[in-house]
TORKEVO-440047 format. One record per residue: residue number from 1; x, y, z of N, C-alpha, C in turn; residue in one letter. Coordinates in steps of 0.1 Angstrom, whole numbers. Each point is the difference from the previous one (the first is absolute). Layout:
NUM_X_Y_Z_X_Y_Z_X_Y_Z_A
...
This chain:
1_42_181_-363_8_-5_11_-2_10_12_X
2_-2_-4_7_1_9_16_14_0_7_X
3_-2_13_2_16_0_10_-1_6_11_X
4_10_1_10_-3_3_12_15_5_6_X
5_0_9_5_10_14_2_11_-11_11_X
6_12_-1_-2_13_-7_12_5_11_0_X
7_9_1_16_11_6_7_9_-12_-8_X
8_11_7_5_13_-6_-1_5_-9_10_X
9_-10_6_14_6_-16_8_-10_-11_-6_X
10_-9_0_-5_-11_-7_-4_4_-12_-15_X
11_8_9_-5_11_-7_-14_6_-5_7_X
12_11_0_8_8_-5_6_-5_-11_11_X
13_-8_0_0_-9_-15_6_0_-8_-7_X
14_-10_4_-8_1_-11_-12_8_-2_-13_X
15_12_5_1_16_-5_-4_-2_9_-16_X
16_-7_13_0_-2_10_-16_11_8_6_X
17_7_9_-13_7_10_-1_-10_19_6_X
18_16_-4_11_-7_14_6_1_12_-9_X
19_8_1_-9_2_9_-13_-8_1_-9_X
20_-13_-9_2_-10_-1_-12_-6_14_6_X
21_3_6_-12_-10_13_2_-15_1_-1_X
22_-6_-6_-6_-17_-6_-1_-8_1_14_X
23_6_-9_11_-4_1_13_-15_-6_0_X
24_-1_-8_-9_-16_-9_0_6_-15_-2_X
25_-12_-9_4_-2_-11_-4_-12_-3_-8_X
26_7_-12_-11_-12_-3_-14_-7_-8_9_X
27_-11_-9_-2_-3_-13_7_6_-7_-8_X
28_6_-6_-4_10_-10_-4_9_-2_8_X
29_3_12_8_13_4_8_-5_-7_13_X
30_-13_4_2_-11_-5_15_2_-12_0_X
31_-4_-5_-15_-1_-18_1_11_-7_5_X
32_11_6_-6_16_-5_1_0_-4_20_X
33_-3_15_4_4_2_12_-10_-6_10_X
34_-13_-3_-2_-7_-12_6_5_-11_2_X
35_4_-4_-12_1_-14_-1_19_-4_3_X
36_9_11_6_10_-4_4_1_0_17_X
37_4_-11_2_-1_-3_14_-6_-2_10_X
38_-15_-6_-4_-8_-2_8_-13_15_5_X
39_4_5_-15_-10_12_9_-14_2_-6_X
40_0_-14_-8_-17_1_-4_-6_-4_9_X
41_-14_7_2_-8_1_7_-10_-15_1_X
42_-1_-4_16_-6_-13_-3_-19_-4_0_X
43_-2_13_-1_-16_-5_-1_-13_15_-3_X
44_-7_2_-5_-8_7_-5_-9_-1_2_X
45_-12_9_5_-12_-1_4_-9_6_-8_X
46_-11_-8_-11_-10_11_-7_-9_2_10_X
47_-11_9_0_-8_3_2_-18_5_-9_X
48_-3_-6_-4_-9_8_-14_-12_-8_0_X
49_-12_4_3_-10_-10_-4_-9_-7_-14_X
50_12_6_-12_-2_-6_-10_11_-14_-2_X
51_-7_-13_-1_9_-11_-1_9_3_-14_X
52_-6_4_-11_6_6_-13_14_10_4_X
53_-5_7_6_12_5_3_11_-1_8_X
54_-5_-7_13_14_-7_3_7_-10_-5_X
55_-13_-10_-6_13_-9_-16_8_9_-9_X
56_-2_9_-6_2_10_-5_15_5_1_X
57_1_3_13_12_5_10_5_-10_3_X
58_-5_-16_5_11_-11_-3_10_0_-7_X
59_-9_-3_-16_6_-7_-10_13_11_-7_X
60_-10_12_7_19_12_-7_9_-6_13_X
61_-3_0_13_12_-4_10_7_-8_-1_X
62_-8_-15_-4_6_-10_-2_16_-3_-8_X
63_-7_9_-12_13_0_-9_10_6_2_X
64_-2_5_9_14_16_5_7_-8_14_X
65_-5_-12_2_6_-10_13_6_10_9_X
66_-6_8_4_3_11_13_-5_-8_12_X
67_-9_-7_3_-4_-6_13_0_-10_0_X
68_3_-11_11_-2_-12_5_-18_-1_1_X
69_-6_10_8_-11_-5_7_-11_14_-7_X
70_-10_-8_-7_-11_14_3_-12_-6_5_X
71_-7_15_5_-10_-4_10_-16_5_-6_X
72_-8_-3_-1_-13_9_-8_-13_3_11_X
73_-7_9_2_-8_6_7_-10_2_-11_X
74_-14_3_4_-11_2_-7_-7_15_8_X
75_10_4_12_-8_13_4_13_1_11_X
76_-4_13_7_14_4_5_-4_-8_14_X
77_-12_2_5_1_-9_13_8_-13_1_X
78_1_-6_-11_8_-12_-2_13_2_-2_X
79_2_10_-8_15_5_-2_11_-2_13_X
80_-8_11_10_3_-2_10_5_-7_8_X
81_-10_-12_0_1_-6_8_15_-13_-6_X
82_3_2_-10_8_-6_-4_11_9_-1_X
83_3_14_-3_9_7_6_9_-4_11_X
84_-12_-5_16_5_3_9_1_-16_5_X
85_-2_-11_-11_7_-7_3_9_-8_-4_X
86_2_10_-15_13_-11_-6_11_12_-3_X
87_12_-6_-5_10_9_-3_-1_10_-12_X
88_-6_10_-7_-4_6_-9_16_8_-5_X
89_2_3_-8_8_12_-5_-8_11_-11_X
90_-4_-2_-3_-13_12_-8_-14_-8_-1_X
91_-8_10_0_-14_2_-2_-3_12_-9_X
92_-9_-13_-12_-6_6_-7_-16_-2_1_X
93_-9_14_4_-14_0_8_-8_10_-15_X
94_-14_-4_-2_-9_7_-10_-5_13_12_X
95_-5_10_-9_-6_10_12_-14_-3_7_X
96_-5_-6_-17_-17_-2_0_-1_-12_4_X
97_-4_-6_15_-3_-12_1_-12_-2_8_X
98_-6_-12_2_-16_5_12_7_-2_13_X
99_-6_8_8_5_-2_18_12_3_-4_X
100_6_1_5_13_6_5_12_-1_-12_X
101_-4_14_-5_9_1_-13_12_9_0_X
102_6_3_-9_16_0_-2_4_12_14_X
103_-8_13_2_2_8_6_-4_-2_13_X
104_-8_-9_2_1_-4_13_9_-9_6_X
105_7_-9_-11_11_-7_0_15_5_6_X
106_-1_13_-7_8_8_2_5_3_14_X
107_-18_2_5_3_13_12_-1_-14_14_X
108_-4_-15_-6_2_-10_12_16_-1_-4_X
109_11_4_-9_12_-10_2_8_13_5_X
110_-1_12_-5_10_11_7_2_-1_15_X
111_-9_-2_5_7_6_14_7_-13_8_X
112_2_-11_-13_4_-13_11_17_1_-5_X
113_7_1_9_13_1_0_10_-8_-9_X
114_-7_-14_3_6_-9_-7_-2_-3_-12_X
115_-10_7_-3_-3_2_-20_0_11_-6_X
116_7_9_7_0_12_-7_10_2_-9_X
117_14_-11_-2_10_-1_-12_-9_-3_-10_X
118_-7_-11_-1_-4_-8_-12_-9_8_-6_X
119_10_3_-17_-12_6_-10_-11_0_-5_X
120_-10_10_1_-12_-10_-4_-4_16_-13_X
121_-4_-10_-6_-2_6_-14_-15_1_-3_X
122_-8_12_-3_-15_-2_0_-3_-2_-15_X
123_-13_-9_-4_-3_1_-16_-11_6_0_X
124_-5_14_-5_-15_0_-4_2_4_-17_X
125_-14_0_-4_-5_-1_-7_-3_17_-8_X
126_4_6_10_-6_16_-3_12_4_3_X
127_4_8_-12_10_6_-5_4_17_3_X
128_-9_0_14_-1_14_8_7_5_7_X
129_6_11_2_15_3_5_-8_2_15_X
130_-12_4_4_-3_2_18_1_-17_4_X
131_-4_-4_-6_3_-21_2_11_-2_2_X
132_11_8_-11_15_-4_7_6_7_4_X
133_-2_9_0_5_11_16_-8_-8_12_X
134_-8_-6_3_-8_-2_10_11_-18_4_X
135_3_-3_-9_4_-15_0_15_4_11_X
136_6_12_-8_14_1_3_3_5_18_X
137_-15_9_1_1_7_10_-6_-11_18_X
138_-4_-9_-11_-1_-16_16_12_-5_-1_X
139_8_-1_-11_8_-6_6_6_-12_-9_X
140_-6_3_-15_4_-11_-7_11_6_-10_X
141_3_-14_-2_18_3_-5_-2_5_-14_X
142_-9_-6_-8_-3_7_-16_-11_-5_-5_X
143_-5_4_-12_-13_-4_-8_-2_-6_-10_X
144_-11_-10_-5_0_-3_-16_-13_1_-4_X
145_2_6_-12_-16_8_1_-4_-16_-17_X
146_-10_-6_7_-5_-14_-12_-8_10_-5_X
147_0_-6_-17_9_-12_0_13_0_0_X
148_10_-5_1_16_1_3_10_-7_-13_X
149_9_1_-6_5_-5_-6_11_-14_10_X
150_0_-14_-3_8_-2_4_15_4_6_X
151_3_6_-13_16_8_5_3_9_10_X
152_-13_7_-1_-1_8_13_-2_-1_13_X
153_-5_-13_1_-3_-4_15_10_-8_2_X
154_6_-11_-5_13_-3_2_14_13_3_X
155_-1_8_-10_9_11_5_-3_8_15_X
156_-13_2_-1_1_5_16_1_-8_9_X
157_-3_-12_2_2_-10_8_17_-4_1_X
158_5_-1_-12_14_-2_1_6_16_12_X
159_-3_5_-9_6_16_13_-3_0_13_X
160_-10_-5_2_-6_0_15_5_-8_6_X
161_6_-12_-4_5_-11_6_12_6_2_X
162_9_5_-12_15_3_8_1_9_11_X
163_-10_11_-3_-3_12_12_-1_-11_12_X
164_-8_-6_-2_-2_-8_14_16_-6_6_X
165_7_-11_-15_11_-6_8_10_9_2_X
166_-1_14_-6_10_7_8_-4_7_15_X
167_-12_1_4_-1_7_13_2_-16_11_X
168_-3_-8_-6_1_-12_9_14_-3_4_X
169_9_2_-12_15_-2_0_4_15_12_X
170_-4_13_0_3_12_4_-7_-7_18_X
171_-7_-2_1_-7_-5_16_9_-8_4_X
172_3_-17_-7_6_-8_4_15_6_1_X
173_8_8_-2_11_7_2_1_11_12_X
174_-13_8_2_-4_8_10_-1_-6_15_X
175_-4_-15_0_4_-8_11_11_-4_2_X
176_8_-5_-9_10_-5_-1_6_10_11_X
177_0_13_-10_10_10_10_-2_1_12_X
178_-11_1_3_-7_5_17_5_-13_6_X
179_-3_-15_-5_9_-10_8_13_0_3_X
180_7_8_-8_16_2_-1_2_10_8_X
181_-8_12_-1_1_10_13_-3_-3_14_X
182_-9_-13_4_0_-5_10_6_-10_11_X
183_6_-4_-14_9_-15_4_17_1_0_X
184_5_-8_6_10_1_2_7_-9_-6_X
185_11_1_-12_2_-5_-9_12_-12_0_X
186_2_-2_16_10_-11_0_-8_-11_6_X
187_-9_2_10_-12_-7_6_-12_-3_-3_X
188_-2_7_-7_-13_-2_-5_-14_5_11_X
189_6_7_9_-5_4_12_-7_17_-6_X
190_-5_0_12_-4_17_-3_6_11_3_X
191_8_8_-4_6_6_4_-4_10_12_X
192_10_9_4_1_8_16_-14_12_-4_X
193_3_0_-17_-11_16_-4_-17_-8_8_X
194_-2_-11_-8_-10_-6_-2_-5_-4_17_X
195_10_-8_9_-7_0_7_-1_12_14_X
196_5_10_-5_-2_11_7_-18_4_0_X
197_0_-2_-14_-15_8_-5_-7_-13_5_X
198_3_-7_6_-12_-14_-1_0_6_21_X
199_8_1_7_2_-2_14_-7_17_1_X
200_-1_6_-9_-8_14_8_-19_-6_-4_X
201_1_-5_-13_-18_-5_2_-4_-15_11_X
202_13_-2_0_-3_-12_11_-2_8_15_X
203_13_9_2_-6_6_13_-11_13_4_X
204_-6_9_-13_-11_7_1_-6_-12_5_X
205_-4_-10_-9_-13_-8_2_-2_-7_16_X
206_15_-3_4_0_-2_17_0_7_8_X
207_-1_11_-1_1_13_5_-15_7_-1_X
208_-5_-8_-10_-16_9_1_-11_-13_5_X
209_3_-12_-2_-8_-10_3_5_-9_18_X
210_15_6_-3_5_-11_15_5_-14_-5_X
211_0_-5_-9_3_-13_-3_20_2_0_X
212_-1_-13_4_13_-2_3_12_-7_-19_X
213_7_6_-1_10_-7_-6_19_4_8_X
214_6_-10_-11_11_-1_6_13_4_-11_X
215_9_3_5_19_5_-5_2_-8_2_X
216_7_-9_-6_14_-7_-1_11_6_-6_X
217_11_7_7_14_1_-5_12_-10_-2_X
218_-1_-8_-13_10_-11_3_14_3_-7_X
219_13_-5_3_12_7_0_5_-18_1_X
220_5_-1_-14_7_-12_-2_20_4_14_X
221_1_-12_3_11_3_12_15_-6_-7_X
222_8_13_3_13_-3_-7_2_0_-14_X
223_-11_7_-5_-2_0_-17_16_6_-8_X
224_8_11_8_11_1_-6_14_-5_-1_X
225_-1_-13_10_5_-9_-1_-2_-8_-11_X
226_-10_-3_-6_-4_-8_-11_4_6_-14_X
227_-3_12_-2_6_7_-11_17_1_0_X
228_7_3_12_12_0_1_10_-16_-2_X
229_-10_-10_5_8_-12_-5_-7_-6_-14_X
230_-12_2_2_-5_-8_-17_1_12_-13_X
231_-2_14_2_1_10_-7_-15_0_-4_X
232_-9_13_-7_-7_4_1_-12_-5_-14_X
233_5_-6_-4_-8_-9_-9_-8_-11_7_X
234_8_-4_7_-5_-16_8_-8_8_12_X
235_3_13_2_-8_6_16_-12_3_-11_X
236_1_1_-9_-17_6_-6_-10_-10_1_X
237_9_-15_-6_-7_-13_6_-4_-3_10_X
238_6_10_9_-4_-9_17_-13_12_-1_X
239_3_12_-2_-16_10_2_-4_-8_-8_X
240_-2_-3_-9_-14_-10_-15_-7_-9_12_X
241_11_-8_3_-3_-15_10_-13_7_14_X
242_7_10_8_-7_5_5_-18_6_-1_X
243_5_3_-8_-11_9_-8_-10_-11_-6_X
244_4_-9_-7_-14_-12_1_-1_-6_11_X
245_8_1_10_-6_-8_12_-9_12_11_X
246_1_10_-5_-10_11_8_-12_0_-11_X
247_0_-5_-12_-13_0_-4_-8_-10_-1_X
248_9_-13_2_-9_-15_2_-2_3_17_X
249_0_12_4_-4_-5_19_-15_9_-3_X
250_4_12_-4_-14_10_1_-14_-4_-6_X
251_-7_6_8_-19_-4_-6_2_11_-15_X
252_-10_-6_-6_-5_7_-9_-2_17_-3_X
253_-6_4_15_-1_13_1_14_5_4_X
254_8_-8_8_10_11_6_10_4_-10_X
255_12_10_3_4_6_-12_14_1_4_X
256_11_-1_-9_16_-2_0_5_9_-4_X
257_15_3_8_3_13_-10_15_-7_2_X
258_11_4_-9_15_5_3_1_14_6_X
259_2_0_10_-1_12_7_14_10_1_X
260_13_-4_-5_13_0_-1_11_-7_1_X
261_7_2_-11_14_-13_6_-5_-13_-1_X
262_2_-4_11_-8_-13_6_-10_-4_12_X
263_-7_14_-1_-10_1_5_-10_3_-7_X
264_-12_-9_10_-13_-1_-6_-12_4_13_X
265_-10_3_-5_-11_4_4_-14_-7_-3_X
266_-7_-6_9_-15_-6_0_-9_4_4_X
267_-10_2_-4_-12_8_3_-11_-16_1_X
268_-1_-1_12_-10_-9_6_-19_4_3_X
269_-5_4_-12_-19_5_7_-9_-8_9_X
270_-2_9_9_-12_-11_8_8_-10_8_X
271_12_1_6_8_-5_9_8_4_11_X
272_-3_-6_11_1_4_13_14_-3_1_X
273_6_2_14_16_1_3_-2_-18_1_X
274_-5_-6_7_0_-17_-1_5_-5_-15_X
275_-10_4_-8_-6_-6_-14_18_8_-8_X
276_4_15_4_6_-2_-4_19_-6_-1_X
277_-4_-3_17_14_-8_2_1_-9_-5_X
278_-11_-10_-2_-2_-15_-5_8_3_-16_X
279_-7_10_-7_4_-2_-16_17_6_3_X
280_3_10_3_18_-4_6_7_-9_2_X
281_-4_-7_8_2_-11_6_-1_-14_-12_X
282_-7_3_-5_0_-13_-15_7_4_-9_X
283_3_18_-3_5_4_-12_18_-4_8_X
284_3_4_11_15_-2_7_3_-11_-4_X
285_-11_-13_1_6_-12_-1_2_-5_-15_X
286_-7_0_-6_-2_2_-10_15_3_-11_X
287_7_15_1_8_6_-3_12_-9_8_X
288_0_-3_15_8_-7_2_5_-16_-5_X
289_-12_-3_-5_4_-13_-4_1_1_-18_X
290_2_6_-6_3_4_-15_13_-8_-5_X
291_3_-8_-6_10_-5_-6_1_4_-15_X
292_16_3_0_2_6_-9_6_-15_-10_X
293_4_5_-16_10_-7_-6_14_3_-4_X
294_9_-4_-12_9_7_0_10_6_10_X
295_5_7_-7_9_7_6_-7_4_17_X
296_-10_2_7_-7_7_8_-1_-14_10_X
297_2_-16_-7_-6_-8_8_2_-1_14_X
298_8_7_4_4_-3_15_-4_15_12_X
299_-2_6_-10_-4_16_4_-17_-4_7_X
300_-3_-1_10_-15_4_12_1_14_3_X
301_-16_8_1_2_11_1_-13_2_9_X
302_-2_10_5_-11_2_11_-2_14_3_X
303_-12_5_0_-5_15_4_-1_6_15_X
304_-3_9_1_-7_7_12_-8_7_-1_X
305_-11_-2_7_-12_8_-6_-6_6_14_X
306_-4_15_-3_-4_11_8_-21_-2_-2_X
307_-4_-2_9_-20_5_-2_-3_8_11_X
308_-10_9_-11_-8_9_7_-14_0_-6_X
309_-9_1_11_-13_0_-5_-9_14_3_X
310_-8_3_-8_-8_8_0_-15_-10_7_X
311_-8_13_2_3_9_12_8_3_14_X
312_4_8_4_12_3_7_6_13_5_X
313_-4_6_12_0_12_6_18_4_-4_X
314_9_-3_-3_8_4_-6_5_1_-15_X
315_-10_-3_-4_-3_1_-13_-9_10_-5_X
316_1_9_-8_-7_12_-2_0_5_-15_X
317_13_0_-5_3_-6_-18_2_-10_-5_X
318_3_-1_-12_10_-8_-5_14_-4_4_X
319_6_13_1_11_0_6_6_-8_9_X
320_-12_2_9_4_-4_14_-1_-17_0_X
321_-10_-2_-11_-1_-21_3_10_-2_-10_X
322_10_7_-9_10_-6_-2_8_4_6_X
323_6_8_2_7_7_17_2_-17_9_X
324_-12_-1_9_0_-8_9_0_-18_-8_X
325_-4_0_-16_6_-13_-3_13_-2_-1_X
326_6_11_-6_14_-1_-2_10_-2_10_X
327_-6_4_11_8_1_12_-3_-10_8_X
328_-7_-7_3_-4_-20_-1_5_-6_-11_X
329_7_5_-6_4_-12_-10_19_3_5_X
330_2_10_5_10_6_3_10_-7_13_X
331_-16_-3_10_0_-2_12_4_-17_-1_X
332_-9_-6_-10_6_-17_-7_13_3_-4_X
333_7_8_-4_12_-3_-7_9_1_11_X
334_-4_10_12_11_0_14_-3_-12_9_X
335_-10_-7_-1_0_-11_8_2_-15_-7_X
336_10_6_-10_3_-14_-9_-2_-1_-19_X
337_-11_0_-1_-3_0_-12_-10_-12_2_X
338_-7_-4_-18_-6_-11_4_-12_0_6_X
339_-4_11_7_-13_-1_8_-7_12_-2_X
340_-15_-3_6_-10_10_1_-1_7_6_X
341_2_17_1_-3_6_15_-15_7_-6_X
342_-7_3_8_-13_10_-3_-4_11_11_X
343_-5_14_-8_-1_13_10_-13_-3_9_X
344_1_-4_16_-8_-6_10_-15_7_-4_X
345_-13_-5_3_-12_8_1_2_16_4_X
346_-8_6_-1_0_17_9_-9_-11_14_X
């Protein structure tokens, strides 16, 4: 039986006693943990120019129903090319093959980003430790030196696969967070951190090329009247309400934030003071014509919104084009509410 060394957060994933003093897994343990919740692996790629042998490696896979899909190659140029076009989760490649064999296989999949998770396991035939020091040092995940016992290539395959669905589970959580560090968790917007860092590479790049984008400061009007009569549950609903209606207005490229309170912030690229009054001007109406239900049904609510555009002789930081949005949005809220003001051309 093969075993393979766990942490205790690693037990605790997969629901073992952190008290087990052993600190290994059997593969029985592997199998268990594959096959709970969806973490078997869905497709397998041989590689080997003996047809004998990749039947061979079928008929042990088959029975161990670890994969939905396997794929077979007769040389690694083909490997390849099936690599890069279907969804693989391990690769198993021979060393010795004609034209483009296992170590060149090797050194075409390392440097490609997007297959550098997937295991790829080498098989030769020579039982030479500079062959598998040489296998390990391109970049392959482990070795099986044929002929192979069934058990054994199923057991490394089983390990390689959970190694896999745990770094996959460890990545897809690593996003998670960075989304949660960016976003703003009652809107679903981006938050103040996020689009801070987005408005200094927006304005280097206008700043070194000239190309124009645009600030929107928008500032929902009389927002603490609304919390004061509906209370602050039903005001989270009015930001939510808001907040999809600033995302069904923006292009694809432009970028939303919750900028505080009930204020928000738009980053418009590649738009002039014209181009950017127009999208104000649809997001105002927009927000003004919002009906609510419930308790809120008689509640109408409306913004004021501040623009400033880059490039702009009073403009020289960051600072200053939110400086001068803020205070057009400011300038809307003393001449009423409800409306557009914008900081005039230089």
């Amino acid at each position: 039986m093969c075993a393979i060394p766990v942490d205790n957060s690693t037990k605790s994933l997969i629901g073992l006693d952190a008290n087990d003093k052993h600190g290994y897994l059997g593969i029985s343990t592997v199998d268990w943990f594959l096959r709970r919740g969806g973490w078997i692996g869905n497709a397998i790629l041989i590689i080997d120019d003996t047809k004998s042998v990749r039947q061979q490696i079928l008929d042990t896979l088959y029975g161990a129903d670890l994969f939905s899909d396997y794929f077979e190659s007769g040389n690694g140029l083909e490997g390849l090319k099936t690599l890069l076009n279907e969804k693989i989760d391990i690769v198993l490649c021979d060393v010795e093959m004609p034209g483009m064999d296992g170590f060149n296989f090797l050194a075409m999949v390392s440097p490609r980003k997007e297959l550098q998770d997937i295991p790829i396991l080498l098989l030769t035939s020579h039982n030479v430790m500079e062959t598998k020091v040489k296998a390990l040092e391109q970049a392959a995940s482990d070795y099986l030196t044929k002929p192979f016992s069934p058990g054994e290539l199923l057991a490394r395959v089983k390990v390689h696969l959970k190694i896999k669905a745990l770094q996959d589970n460890l990545k897809e959580n690593n996003q998670l967070l960075q989304k949660l560090a960016q976003t703003d968790p009652l809107t679903e917007l981006h938050n103040r951190r996020h689009m801070m860092t987005t408005l200094e590479a927006e304005f280097d790049r206008s700043s070194r090329v000239g190309s124009p984008f645009a600030l929107l400061m928008v500032d929902l009007d009389h927002f603490k009247q609304v919390n004061d009569t509906y209370g602050h549950q039903l005001g989270d609903k009015v930001l939510q309400s808001t907040a999809w209606e600033i995302k069904a207005t923006l292009r694809q490229y432009d970028s939303a934030a919750r900028f505080g309170g009930e204020e928000f912030a738009l980053l418009l690229p590649e738009t002039s003071l014209k181009g950017a009054n127009l999208v104000a001007e649809r997001l105002r109406q927009s927000i003004q014509g919002i009906e609510f239900t419930g308790p809120l049904s008689k509640l109408r609510i409306s913004v004021s919104i501040g623009v400033a555009v880059m490039p702009h002789e009073k403009i020289t930081t960051i600072k200053d084009l939110i400086r001068l949005a803020d205070a057009a949005m400011y300038t809307a809220k003393r001449k009423g509410r409800n409306r557009i003001e914008s900081v005039p051309p230089a």
